[in-house]
N, C-alpha and C positions, 0 to 999 in steps of 0.2 A: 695673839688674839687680834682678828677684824678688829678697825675701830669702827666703834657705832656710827653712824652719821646719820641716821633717818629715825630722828627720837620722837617721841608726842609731845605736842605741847602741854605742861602744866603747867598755868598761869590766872591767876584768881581774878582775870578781868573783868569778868561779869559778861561774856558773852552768851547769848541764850543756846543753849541743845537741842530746843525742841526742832520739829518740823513746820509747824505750822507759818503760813506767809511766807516770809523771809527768811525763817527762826532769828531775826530780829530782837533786841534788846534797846530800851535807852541808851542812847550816844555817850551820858553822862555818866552811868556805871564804869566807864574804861578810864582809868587813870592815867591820861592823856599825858599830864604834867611829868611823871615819874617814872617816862614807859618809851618808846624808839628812840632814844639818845644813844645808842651806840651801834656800833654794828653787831655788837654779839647779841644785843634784844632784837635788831633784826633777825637776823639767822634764827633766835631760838624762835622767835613767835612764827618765821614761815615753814619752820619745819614739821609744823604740825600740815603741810599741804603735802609733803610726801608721805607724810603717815596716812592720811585721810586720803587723799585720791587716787593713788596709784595701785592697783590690783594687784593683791599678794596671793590670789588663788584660781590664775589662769588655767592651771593645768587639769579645770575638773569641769570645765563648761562644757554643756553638752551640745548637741549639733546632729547632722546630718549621720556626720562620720564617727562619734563618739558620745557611746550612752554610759547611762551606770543604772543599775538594779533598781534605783526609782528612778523612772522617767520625771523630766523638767515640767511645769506646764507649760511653757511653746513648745517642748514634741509632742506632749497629748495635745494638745491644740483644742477650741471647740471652746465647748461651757466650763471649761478648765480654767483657762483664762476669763477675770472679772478682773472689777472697778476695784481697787483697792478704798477702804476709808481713808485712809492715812498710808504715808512712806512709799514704796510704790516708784523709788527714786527721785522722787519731789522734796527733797531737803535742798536748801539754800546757807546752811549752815557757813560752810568754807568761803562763796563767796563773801558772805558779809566779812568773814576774817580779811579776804583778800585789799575788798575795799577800806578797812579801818587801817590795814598797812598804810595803804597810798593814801590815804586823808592825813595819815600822821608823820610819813616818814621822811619831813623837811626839817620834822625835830631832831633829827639827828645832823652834826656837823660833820661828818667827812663826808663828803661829797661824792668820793669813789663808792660810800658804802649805800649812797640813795642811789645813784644810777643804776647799778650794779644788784638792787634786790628789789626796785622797782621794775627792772628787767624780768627776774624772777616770778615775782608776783604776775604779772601782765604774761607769763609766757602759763603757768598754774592758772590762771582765769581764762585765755584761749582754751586751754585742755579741758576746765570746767565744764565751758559751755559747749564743747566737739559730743562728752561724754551727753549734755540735758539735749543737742540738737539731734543728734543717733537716736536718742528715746521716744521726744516727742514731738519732734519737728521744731514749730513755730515755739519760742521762749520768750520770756520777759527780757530785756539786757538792761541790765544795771553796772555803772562802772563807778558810780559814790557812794558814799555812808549814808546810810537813811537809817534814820530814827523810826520807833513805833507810831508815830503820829503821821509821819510823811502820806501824802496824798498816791506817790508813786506807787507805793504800796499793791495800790490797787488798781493798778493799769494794766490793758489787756496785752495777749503776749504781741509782742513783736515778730515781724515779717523775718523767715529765714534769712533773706537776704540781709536785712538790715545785721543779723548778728554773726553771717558769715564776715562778713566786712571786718565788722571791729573785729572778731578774731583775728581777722589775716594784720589789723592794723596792733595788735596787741603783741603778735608773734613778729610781725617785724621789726617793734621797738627791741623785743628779746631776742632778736637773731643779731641785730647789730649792737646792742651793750652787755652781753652775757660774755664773760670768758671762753676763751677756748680750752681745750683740754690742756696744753701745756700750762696756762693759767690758773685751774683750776685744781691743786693738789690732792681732790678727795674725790675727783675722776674715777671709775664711772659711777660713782656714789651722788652726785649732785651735780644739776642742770646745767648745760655748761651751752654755747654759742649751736652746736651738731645736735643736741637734742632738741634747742628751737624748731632746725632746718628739718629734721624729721619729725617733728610734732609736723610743721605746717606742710609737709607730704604727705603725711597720712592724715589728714584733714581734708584737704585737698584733694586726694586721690579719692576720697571717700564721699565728698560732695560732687564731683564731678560726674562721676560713675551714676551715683544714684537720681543727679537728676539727667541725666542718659537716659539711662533703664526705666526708669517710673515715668520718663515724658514730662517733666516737669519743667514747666517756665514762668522763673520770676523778672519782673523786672530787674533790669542792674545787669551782671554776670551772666553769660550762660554757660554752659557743661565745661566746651573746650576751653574757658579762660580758668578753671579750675584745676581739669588737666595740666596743662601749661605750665602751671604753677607748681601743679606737685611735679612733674620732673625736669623742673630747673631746682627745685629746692632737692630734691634727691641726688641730682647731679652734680651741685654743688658739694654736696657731700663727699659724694666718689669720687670729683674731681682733684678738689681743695682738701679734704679732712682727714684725717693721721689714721683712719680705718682699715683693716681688712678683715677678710672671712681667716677664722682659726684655723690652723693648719699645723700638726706637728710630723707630715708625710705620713700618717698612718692613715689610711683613707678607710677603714673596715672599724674604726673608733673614734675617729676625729669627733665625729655632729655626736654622738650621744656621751662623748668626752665632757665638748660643751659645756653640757647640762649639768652636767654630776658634780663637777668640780666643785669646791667648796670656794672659791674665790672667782666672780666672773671675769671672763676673760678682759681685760682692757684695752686691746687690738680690735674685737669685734662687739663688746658691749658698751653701749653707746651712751643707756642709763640701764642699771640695776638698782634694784631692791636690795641692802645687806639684809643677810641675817647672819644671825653670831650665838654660837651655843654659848661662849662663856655667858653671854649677856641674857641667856634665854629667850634670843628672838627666835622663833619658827617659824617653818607653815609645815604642812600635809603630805607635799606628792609622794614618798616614798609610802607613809602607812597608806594614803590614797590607792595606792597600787597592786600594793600587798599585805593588805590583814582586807578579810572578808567583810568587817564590820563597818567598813569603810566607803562602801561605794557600788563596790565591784566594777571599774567601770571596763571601756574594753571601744573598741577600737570595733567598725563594724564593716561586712565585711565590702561593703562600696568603694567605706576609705583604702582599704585593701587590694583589691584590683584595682585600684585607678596609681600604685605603684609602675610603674615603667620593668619593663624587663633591663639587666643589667645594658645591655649591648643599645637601648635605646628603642628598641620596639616596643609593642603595648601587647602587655600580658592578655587584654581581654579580643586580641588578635589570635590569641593559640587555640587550637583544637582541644576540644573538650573543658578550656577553661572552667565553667558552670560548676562540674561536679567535682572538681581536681580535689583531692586531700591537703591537708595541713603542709604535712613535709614538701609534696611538689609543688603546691602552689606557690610557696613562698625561697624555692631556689632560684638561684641563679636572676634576683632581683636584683633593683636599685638598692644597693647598701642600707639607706637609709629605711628602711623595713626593718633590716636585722640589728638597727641602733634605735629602733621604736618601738618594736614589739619584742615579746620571747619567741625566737626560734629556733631550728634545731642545734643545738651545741652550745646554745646561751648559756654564758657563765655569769655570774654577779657578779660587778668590778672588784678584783683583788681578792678573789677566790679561784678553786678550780673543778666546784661540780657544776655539772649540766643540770638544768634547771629547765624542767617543761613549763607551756605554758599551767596555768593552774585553773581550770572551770569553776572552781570553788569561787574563787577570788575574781574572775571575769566572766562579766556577763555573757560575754560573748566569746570567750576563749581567746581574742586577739588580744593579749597583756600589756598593757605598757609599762616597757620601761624610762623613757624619756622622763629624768629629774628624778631616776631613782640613785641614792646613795651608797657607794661601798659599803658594806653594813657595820664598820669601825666608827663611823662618823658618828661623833651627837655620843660621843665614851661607847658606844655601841648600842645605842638606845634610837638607833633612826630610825627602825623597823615598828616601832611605837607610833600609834599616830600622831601625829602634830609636833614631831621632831626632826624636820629635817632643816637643815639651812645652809642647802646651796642655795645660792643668790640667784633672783628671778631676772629672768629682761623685760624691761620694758620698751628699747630701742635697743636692735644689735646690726648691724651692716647688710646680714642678710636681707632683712626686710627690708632695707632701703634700694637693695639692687630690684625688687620686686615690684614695689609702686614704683619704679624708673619704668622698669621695662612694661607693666601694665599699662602706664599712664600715656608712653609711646603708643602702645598698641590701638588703647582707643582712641588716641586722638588722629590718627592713620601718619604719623610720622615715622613709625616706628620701623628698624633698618636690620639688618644680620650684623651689622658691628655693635648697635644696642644690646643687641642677645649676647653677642660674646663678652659683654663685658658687664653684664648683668647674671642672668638665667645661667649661661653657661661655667662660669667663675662658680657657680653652687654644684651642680653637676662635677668641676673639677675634683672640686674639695672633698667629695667620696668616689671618686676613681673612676668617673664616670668618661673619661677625657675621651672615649670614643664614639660619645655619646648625646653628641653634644643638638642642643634644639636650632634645628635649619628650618629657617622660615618661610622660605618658597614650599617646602616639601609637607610643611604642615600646614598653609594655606592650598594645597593640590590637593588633599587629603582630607578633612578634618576627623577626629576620633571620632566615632558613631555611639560608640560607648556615655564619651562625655556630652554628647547633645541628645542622648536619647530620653524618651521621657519619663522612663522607669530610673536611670541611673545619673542622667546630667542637669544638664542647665539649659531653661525652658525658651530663651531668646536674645540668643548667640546669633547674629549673621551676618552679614555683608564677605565682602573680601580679605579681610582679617579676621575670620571664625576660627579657620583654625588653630592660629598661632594665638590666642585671646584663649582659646580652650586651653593651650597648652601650657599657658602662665599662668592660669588659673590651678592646674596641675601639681603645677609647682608650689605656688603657693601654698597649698593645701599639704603638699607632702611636709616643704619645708617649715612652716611655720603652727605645723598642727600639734594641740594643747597650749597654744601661747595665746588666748581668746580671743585668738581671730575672726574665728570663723562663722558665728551665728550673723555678727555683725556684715562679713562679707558677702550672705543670701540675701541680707536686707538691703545692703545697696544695687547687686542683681538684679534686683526684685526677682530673686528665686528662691519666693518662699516653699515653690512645690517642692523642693528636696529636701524639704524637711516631712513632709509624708512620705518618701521614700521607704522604702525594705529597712530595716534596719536587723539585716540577719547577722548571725557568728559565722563558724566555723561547717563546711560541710562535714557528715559522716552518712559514710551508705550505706551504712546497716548496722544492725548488732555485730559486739565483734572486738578486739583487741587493735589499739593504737598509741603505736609510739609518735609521742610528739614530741620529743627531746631528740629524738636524733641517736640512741645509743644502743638500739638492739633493743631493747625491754618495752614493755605496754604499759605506757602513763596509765590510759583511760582503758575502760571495757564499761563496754555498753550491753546491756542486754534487753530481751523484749520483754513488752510489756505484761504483765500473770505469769514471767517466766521465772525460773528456780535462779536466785543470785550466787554467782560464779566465785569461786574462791580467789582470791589476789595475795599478792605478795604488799609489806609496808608499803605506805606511799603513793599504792595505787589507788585510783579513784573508780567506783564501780557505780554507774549511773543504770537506774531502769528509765529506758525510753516511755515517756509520756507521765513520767510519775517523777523523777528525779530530773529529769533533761527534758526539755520540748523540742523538736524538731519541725520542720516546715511540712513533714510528711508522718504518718502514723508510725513507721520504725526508718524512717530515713530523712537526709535533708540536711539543710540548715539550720545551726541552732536557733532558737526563735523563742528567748526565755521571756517575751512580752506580748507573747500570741495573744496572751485572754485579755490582753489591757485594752482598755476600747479607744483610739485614737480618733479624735473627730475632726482634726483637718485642720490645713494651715487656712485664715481667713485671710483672703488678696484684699478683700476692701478694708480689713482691718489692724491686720495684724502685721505689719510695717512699723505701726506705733505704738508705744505704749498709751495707756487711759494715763488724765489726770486725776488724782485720787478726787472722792467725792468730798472729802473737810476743805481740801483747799479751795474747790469751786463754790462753796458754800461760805467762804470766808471773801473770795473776791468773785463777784458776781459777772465780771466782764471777762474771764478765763474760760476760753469755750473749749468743749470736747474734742478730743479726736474720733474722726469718723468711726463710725459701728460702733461704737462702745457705749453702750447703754446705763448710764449711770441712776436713773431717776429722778435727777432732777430735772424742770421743766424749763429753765431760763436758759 
C-alpha cells in the first residue's frame, strides 16, 4: 500500500470556511499556546495546502483542443459568462492558513523544522497567488495574520507587479531552504528544493509571455527579466537536478505508460498527487473516459492535425488531409496520438482485445486514453467513476524542458543545442530520433496551419515564428489533459482559438466503418428517413442528423454541438475573470475587471 502523504487537515482551530473578505476569523479562536510546537503539528496543519491547492482534476478541462458533451462557459463564451455573487475563485481561505503558520511557527523549537516549513508555506503562497494573479490580474497581497477587525482588510488590490515580486521573493526563500529530493524521503509526494525551481518557471514563463502578448507595461520588470528567469530556473533543474524524461526503451508505450501506472514515476515526476485505493483516495480520468455518463469528452479534431507526422513532417502538409478517415489520418503519426487517443489496434493495458474508438462515450470520436487504468486497478472497480488512482503530476521534467526552450525562444536567445536538449529529448523518448525540431528550417518555413486564423495562433511573428509555433506544438501534444492549456491562450492572448471549429472525426457518407483496425464495421451510419441497417453485437448504428450531426447534411465532420450557440471569446474581457459582486460590496475599494458588468456603481 501507497503511503498517504497528502491528508486534509482536521484540526478544531476555529479557522473560518467561508468566502467572504479573507474568510477570516478572530486571531484569538486559534489555540496559539498548545498548537506549532513540533514539527509533526507543522506538517500536519500544512498539509492541508496540498489538499486544498493542488488540482486533482487536470485531465477534464476543456480548451480549444478538448471538449465534453456540455460545453464550459469560456467555450460558449458571450452572456454565458457573468458576475458571480459569491466564490467565483475568490476564497482566501488557504492563505489566511498560510499566514497563521508563519505568525506562529517560532513556537516551535527545532529550528531545522521552522526553516524547513517556513520554506514550504512561502513556496504554497507564491503558488497561491500565480493561481489569484492567472485569474484576475491585480490582487490584494497579504503576507500576516490579520484579524476581522484589521483595517487591511479593506484595501484595494495591489499592482501585479508589486505581487509578482513577493512571489519571486517567496519562492526564492523556498528554492534555497526546501530539501532536495535525496533529502526528502516521501519524494515525489512532498515539495521538495526542484518543485520550487519549477513553480517559479512556470510562473515566470507565464508572466513574461503574457505581458509580451497583451503589450503590457508595468513599472519595475518588464517581459524579458521574466523570461530570464524562467530559464535559468528551468535550466537549473536540467542542469543540477536528479531528473529525466521516463524511458523503459519502449518508445510505442513509454508516454501513455507514464500515466497509467499506479505509482508516479520518481525520475520524471517532480511533484504528484498520491492516490491510494486502500485508503480510498480517488479521482475520475478513467470513468471520465469511459462510462458515457461522464462527460463524453474527446479530443477535437485541431488537436488532432496539429500531431506531426512520424518522420517529422506536418500531416496538415498532405494531400487531401481535410477529408482523410479515421484509420488514414491517424497512421503512421507521432506515437504519441496512438498513446492518447484509441486507434486502430488499441488494446487496454493488460489485455488483448482491440478496442474502437467509442462515439457513445466521445463527443467527438477522438477517445482518450491518457490516465486511463489497466482495468484490474481499484480490485477492478476503475472503470467506475471516481475510482481511479494513478498519481497526477503536477511538476514532471517534461514541462520543464518546455518552458526552457519556450522561454529561449521568446526572449531571442534561443540556439539548436537548446532544442536538443529540451524539445528534442521529448521527441527521443517516443522514437522520434529522426525527427528531431531544426530551427533554422522552421524559422525558413513556418507551419501555415498553426498561424492560420481558422486553425492557429492570431500573433506569432518576428524572426522566431516559426520555431515559437513549433514549441508551442509541442507543448500542446506533450502536455495535453494536464491543465495547461486554457491557461496558455490566456497568456498568448489567443483567446481566438477558443472560437475555433471544434469538429470530431470525418465521415463521407452513409456507410460502414472500421475504426479499430480489424476487418469488421464498429460504426454504420445511415441517412437520414432511411430504413436502420441490421448490425452485428457491438456495433453502433447512428442516423445522420437524428443520432450523429455532421458538418454537412449526410457528410462531414462530426459536429455534436452544431445547435449550441457560441457567442464568442470577448478580447476586452475575457482574459480575466470578474470579482464576485458580495465581495466588492463588502470592500468598496475592489475595483472591477474590465467588461464585466456587475451593477454595482462605485
Amino acid at each position: 500500500m501507497k503511503r498517504f502523504i497528502i491528508a486534509a487537515l482536521s484540526l478544531s482551530v476555529g479557522l473560518s470556511s467561508c468566502d467572504s473578505m479573507l474568510d477570516l476569523s478572530p486571531k484569538s479562536e486559534i489555540s496559539q499556546d498548545d498548537y506549532f510546537k513540533t514539527e509533526s503539528d507543522l506538517q500536519l496543519f500544512s498539509n492541508t495546502f496540498y489538499n486544498n491547492l493542488l488540482d486533482k482534476s487536470p485531465y477534464d478541462d476543456q480548451s480549444d483542443i478538448y471538449v465534453q458533451q456540455k460545453l464550459s462557459d469560456e467555450i460558449i463564451g458571450g452572456n454565458k459568462r457573468t458576475v458571480p455573487a459569491s466564490g467565483g475563485g475568490w476564497s482566501w481561505t488557504d492563505l489566511r492558513k498560510m499566514n497563521t503558520l508563519l505568525a506562529n511557527i517560532d513556537k516551535c523549537e527545532d529550528k531545522a523544522a521552522v526553516t524547513k516549513y517556513t520554506a514550504l508555506t512561502k513556496f504554497f503562497r507564491a503558488y497561491f497567488y500565480f493561481e489569484k494573479v492567472k485569474r484576475f490580474g491585480d490582487v490584494p497581497w497579504y503576507d500576516v495574520e490579520l484579524g476581522s477587525s484589521d483595517d487591511a482588510l479593506y484595501k484595494p488590490r495591489d499592482s501585479r507587479e508589486l505581487v509578482m515580486t513577493k512571489m519571486l521573493e517567496d519562492i526564492e526563500f523556498a528554492i534555497n531552504n526546501l530539501p532536495t529530493r535525496e533529502e526528502e524521503p516521501s519524494s515525489p509526494y512532498r515539495v521538495n528544493r526542484w518543485a520550487a525551481l519549477a513553480l517559479k518557471a512556470q510562473f515566470c514563463l507565464y508572466e513574461g509571455t503574457y505581458r509580451k502578448y497583451h503589450n503590457l507595461t508595468l513599472e519595475g520588470n518588464d517581459y524579458t527579466y521574466y523570461l530570464d528567469q524562467a530559464a535559468k530556473a528551468a535550466y537549473e533543474i536540467m542542469h543540477d537536478g536528479p531528473y529525466k524524461l521516463y524511458s523503459t526503451g519502449h518508445p510505442e508505450s513509454d508516454y501513455m505508460m507514464l500515466f497509467a501506472e499506479e505509482n508516479a514515476n520518481p525520475d520524471e515526476y517532480i511533484l504528484a498527487i498520491n492516490f491510494d485505493f486502500g485508503l480510498h483516495i480517488y479521482h475520475n480520468a478513467t470513468g471520465h473516459a469511459l462510462v458515457a455518463t461522464q462527460g463524453q469528452p474527446g479530443l477535437t479534431r485541431k488537436m488532432v492535425n496539429t500531431y506531426l507526422m512520424k518522420d517529422g513532417t506536418r500531416f496538415t502538409d498532405k494531400q487531401g488531409w481535410q477529408e482523410m478517415k479515421f484509420a488514414e489520418e491517424v497512421k503512421d503519426r507521432d506515437p504519441r496520438l496512438a498513446q492518447s487517443i484509441r486507434t486502430p489496434g488499441y488494446t487496454r493495458i493488460g489485455t488483448n482485445t482491440v478496442l474502437p474508438p467509442d462515439l457513445s462515450t466521445s463527443i467527438t470520436g477522438y477517445q482518450p486514453i491518457k490516465f486511463v487504468q489497466d482495468p484490474t486497478a481499484c480490485g477492478g472497480n476503475v472503470d467506475r467513476p471516481s475510482y481511479s488512482t494513478c498519481d497526477l503530476p503536477v511538476y514532471r521534467y517534461a514541462e520543464v524542458l518546455l518552458n526552457y526552450a519556450e522561454a529561449k525562444a521568446e526572449l531571442g536567445t534561443l540556439n539548436q543545442e537548446d532544442l536538443n536538449i529540451s524539445i528534442n529529448l521529448l521527441r527521443d523518448r517516443v522514437g522520434m530520433n529522426d525527427a528531431h525540431l531544426d530551427m533554422d528550417a522552421a524559422n525558413a518555413n513556418p507551419d501555415r496551419y498553426l498561424s492560420s486564423e481558422e486553425h492557429g495562433y492570431p500573433n506569432v511573428t518576428g524572426s522566431n515564428k516559426g520555431v515559437i509555433l513549433e514549441i508551442r506544438r509541442e507543448r500542446t501534444i506533450e502536455l495535453m489533459q494536464e491543465g495547461f492549456r486554457f491557461d496558455d491562450l490566456v497568456r498568448w492572448k489567443a483567446g481566438a482559438c477558443v472560437d475555433q471549429d471544434i469538429y470530431g472525426m470525418y465521415f463521407p457518407g452513409p456507410g460502414e466503418y472500421d475504426l479499430s483496425g480489424d476487418g469488421k464495421a464498429d460504426v454504420i451510419l445511415y441517412a437520414n428517413g432511411g430504413v436502420k441497417p441490421e448490425a452485428g453485437e457491438g456495433v453502433l448504428v447512428y442516423e445522420i442528423g437524428k443520432d450523429i450531426t455532421l458538418t454537412g447534411d449526410n457528410s462531414g465532420y462530426v459536429y455534436r454541438h452544431k445547435d449550441i450557440v457560441r457567442n464568442g471569446f470577448n478580447e476586452e474581457r475575457d482574459y480575466l475573470y470578474p470579482i464576485p459582486i458580495n465581495e466588492r460590496s463588502l470592500n468598496k475599494n475592489l475595483t472591477q475587471n474590465p467588461g464585466w458588468d456587475d451593477g454595482l456603481d462605485f
